[in-house]
DSSP file (Angstrom, degrees, kcal/mol; ACC not computed):
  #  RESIDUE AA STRUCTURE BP1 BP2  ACC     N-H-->O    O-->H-N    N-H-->O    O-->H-N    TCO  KAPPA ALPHA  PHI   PSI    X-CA   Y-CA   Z-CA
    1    1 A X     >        0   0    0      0, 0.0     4,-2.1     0, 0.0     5,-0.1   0.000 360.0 360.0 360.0 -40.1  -41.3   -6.4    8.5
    2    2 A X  H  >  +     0   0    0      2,-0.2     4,-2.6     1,-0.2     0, 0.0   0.924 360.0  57.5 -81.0 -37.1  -39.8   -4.3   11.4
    3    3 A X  H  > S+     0   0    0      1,-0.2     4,-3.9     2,-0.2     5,-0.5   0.966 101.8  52.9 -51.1 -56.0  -36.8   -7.0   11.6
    4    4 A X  H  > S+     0   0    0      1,-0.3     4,-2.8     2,-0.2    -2,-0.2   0.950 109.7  49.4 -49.8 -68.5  -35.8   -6.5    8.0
    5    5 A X  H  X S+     0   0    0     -4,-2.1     4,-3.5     2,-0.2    -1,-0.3   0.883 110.8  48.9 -18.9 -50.1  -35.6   -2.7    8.7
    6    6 A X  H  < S+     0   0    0     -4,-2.6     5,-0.4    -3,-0.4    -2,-0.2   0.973 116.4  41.7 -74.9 -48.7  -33.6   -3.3   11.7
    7    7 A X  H >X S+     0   0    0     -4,-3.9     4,-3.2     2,-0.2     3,-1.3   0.962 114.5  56.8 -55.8 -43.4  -31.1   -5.8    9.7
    8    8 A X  H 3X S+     0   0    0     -4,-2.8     4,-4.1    -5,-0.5    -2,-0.2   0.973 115.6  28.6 -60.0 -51.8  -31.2   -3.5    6.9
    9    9 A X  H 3< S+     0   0    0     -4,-3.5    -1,-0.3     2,-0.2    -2,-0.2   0.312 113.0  64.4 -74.0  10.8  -30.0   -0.1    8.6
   10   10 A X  H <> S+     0   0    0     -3,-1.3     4,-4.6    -4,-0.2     3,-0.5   0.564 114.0  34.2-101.9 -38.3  -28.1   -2.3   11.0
   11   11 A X  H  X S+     0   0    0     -4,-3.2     4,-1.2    -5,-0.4     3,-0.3   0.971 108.7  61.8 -56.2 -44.7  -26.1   -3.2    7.3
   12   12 A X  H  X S+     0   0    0     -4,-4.1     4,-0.6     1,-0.2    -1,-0.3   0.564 110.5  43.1 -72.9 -15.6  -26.5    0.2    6.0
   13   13 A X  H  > S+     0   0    0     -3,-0.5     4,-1.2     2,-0.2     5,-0.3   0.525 113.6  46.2-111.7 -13.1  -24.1    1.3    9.4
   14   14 A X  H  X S+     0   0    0     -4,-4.6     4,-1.7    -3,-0.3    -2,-0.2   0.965 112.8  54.8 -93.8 -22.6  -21.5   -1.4    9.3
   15   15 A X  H  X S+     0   0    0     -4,-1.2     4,-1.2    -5,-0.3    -2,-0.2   0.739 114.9  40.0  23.3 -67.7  -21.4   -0.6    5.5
   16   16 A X  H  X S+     0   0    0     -4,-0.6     4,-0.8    -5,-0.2    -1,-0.2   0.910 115.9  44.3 -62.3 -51.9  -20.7    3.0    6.5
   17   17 A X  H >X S+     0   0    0     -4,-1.2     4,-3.6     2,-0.2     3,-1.3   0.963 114.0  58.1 -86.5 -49.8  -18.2    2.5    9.5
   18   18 A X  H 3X S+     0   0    0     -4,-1.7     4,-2.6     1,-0.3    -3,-0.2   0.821 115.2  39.9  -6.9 -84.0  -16.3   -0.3    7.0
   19   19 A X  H 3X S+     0   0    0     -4,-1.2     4,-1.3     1,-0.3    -1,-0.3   0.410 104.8  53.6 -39.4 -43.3  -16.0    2.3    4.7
   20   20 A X  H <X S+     0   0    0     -3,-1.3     4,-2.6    -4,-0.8    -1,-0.3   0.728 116.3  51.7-105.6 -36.2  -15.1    5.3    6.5
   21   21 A X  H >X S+     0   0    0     -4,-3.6     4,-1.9     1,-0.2     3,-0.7   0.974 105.6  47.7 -44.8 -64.9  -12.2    2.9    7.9
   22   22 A X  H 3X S+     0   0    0     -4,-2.6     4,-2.9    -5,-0.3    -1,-0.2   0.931 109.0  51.5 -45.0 -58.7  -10.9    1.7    5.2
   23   23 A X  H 3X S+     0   0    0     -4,-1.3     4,-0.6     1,-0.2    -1,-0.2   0.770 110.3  55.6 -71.4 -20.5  -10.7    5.4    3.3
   24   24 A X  H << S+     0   0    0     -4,-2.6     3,-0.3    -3,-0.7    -1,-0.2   0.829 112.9  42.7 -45.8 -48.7   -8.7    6.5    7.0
   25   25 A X  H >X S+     0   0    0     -4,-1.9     3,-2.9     1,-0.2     4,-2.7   0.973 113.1  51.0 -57.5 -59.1   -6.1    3.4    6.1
   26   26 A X  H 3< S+     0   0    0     -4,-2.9    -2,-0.2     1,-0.3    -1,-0.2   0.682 112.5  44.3 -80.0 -25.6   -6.0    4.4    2.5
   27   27 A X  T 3X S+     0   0    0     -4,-0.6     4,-0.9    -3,-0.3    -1,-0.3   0.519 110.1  54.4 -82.8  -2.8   -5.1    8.3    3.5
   28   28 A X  H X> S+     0   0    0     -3,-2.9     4,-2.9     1,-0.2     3,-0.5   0.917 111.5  50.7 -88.9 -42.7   -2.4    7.2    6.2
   29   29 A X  H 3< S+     0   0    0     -4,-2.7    -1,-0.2     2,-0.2    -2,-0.2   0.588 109.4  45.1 -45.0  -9.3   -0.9    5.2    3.0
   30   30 A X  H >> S+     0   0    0     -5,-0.3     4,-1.8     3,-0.2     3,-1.7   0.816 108.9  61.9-113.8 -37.9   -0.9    8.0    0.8
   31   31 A X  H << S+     0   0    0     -4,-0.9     4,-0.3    -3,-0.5    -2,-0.2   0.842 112.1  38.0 -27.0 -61.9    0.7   10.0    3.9
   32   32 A X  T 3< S+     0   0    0     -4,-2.9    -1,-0.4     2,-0.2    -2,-0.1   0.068  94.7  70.7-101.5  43.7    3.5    7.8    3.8
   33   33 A X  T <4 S+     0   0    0     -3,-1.7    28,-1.3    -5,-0.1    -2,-0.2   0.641 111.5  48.3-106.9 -61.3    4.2    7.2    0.2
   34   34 A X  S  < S+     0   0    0     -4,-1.8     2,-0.2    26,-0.2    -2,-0.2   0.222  92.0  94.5 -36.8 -10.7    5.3   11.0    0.8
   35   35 A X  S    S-     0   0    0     -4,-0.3    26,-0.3    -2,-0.1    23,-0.1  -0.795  80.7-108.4-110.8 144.3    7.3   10.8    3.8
   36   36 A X  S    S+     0   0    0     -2,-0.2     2,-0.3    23,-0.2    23,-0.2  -0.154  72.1  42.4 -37.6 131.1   10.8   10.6    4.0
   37   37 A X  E    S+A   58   0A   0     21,-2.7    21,-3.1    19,-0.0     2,-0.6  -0.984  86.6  11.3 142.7-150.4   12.5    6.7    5.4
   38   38 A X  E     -AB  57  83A   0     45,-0.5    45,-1.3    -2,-0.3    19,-0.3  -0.783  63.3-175.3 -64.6  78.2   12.4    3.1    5.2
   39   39 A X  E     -AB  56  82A   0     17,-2.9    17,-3.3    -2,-0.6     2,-0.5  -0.562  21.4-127.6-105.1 157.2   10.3    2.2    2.5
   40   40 A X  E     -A   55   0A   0     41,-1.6    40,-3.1    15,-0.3     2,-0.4  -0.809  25.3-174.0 -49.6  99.5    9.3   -1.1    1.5
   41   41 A X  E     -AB  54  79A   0     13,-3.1    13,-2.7    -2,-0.5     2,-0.2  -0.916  16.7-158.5-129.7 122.6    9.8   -2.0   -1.8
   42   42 A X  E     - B   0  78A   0     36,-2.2    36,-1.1    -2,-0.4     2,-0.5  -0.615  20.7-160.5 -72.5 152.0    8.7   -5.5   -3.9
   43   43 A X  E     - B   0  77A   0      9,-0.3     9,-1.7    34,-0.2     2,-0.4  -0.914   6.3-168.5-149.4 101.9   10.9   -5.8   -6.9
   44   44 A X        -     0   0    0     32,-2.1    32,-0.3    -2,-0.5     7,-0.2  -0.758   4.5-175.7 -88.9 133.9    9.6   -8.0   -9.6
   45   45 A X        -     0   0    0     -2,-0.4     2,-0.2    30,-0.2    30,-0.2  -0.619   9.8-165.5-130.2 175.4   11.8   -9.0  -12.4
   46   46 A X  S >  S+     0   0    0     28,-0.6     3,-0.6    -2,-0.2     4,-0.0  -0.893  71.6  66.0-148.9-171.2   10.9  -11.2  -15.8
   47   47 A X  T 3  S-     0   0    0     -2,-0.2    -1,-0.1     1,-0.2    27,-0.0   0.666 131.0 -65.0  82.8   1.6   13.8  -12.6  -17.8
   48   48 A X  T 3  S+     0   0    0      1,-0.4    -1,-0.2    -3,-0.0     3,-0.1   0.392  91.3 143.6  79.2  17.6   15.0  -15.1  -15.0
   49   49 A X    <   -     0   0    0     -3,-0.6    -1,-0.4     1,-0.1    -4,-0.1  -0.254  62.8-104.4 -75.4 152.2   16.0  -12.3  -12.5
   50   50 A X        -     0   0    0     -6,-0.1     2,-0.4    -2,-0.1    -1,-0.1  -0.241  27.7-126.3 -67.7 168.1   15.1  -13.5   -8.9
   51   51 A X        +     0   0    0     -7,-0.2     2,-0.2    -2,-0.1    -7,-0.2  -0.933  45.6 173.6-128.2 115.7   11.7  -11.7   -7.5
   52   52 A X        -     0   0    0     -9,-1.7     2,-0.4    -2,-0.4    -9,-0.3  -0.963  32.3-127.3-159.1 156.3   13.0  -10.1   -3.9
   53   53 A X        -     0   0    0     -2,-0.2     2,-0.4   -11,-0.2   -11,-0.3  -0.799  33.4-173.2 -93.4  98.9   11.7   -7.8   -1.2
   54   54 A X  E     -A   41   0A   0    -13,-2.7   -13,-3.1    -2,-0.4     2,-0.6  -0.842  27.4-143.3-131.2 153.5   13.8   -4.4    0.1
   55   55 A X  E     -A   40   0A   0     -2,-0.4     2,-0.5   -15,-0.3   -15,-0.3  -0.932  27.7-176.5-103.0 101.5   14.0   -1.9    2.4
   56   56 A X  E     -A   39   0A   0    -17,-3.3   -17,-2.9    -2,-0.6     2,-0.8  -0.685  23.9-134.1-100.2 134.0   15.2    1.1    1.0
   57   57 A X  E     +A   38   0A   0     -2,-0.5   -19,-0.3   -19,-0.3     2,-0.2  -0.721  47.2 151.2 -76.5 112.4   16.1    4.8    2.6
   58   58 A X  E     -A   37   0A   0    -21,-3.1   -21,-2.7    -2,-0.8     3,-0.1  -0.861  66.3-112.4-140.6 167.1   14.6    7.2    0.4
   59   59 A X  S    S-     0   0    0      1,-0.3     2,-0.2    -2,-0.2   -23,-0.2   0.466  99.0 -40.2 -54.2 -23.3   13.2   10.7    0.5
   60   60 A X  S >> S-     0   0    0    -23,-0.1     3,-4.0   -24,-0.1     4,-0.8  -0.626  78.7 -59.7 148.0-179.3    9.9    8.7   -0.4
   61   61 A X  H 3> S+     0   0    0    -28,-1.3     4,-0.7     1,-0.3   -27,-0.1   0.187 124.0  43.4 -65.2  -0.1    8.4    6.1   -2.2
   62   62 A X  H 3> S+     0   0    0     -2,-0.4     4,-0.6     2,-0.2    -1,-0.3   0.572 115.2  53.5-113.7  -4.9    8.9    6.6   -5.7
   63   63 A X  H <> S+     0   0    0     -3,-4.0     4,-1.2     2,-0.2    -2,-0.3   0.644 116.2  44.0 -87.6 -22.4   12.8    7.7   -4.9
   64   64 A X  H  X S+     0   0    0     -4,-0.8     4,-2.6     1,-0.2     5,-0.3   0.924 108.8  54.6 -86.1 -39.3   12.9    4.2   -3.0
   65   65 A X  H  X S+     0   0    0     -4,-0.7     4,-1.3     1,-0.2    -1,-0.2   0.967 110.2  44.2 -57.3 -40.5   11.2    2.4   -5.8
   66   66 A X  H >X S+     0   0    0     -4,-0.6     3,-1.0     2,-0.2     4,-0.9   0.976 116.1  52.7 -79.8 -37.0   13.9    3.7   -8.6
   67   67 A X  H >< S+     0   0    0     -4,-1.2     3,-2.5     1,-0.3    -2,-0.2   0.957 105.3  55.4 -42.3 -63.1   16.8    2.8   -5.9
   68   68 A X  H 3< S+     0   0    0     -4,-2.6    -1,-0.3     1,-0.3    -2,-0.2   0.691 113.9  35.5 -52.1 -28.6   15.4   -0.4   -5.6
   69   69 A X  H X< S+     0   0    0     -4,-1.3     3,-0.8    -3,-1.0     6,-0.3   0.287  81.1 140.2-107.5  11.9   15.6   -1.1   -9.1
   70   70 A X  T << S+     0   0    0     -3,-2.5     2,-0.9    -4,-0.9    -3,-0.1  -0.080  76.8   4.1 -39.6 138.5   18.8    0.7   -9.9
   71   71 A X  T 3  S+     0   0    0      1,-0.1     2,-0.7     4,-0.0    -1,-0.2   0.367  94.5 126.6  54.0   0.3   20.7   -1.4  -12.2
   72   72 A X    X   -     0   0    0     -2,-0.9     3,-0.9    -3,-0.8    -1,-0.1  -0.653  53.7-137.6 -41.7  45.9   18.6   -3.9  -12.8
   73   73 A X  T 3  S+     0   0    0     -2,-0.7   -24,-0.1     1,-0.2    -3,-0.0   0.179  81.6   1.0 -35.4 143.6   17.8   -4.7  -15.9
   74   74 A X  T 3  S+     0   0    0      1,-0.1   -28,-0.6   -29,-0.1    -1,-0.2   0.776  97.2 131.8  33.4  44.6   14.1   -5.6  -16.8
   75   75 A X    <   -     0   0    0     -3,-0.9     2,-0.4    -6,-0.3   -30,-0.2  -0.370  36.2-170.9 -95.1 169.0   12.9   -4.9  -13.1
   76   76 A X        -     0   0    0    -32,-0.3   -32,-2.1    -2,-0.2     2,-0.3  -0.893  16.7-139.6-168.7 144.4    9.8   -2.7  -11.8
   77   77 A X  E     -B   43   0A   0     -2,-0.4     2,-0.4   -34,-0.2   -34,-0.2  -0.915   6.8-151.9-115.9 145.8    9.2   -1.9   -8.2
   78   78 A X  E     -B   42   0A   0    -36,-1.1   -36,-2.2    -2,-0.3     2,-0.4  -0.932  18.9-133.5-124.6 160.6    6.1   -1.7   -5.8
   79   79 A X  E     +B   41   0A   0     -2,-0.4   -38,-0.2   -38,-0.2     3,-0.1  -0.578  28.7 172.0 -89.1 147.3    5.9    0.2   -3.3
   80   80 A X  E     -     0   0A   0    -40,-3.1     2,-0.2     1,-0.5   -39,-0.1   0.220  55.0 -73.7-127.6  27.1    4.4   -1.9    0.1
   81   81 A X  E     -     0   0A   0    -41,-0.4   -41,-1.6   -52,-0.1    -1,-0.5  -0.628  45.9 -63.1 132.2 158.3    4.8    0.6    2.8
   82   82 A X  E     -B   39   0A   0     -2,-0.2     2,-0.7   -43,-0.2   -43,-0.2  -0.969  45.4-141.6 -86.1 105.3    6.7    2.6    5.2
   83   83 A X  E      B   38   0A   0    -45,-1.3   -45,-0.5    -2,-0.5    -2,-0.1  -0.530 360.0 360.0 -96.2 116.2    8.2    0.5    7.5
   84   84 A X              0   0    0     -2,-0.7    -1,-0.1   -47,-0.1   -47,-0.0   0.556 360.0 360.0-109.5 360.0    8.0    2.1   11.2
């Protein structure tokens, strides 16, 4: 009985620390989709356009995402980062 406790709360705290990581990654991402630079941008196309991967200079990610897909017909960008 006392093992099963110990495994349980030993789950219930990598469970926790997991967690608390992950949501630290997920605010430095949100942190740089805001900052001024080199962003990463995926550019997916349909219509027989190539599918290709850029690094744009933008004021931040949603000015690099429309750069990236400037003139492009039937294109969409995702953002993947701030490349440091």
């Amino acid at each position: 009985m006392k093992l099963h406790s110990v495994l349980g709360l030993s789950a219930a705290a990598m469970i926790a620390v997991t967690s608390i990581a992950a949501a630290a990654g997920l605010d430095a991402d949100r942190a740089n989709y805001f900052k001024a630079g080199k962003h990463q941008v995926y550019v997916w196309c349909t219509g027989g356009a190539a599918d290709s991967s850029v690094s744009v200079d933008a004021a931040n990610a949603s000015d690099a995402i429309k750069k990236a897909v400037a003139g492009k017909a039937n294109c969409w960008g995702v953002w993947q980062g701030l490349n440091t």
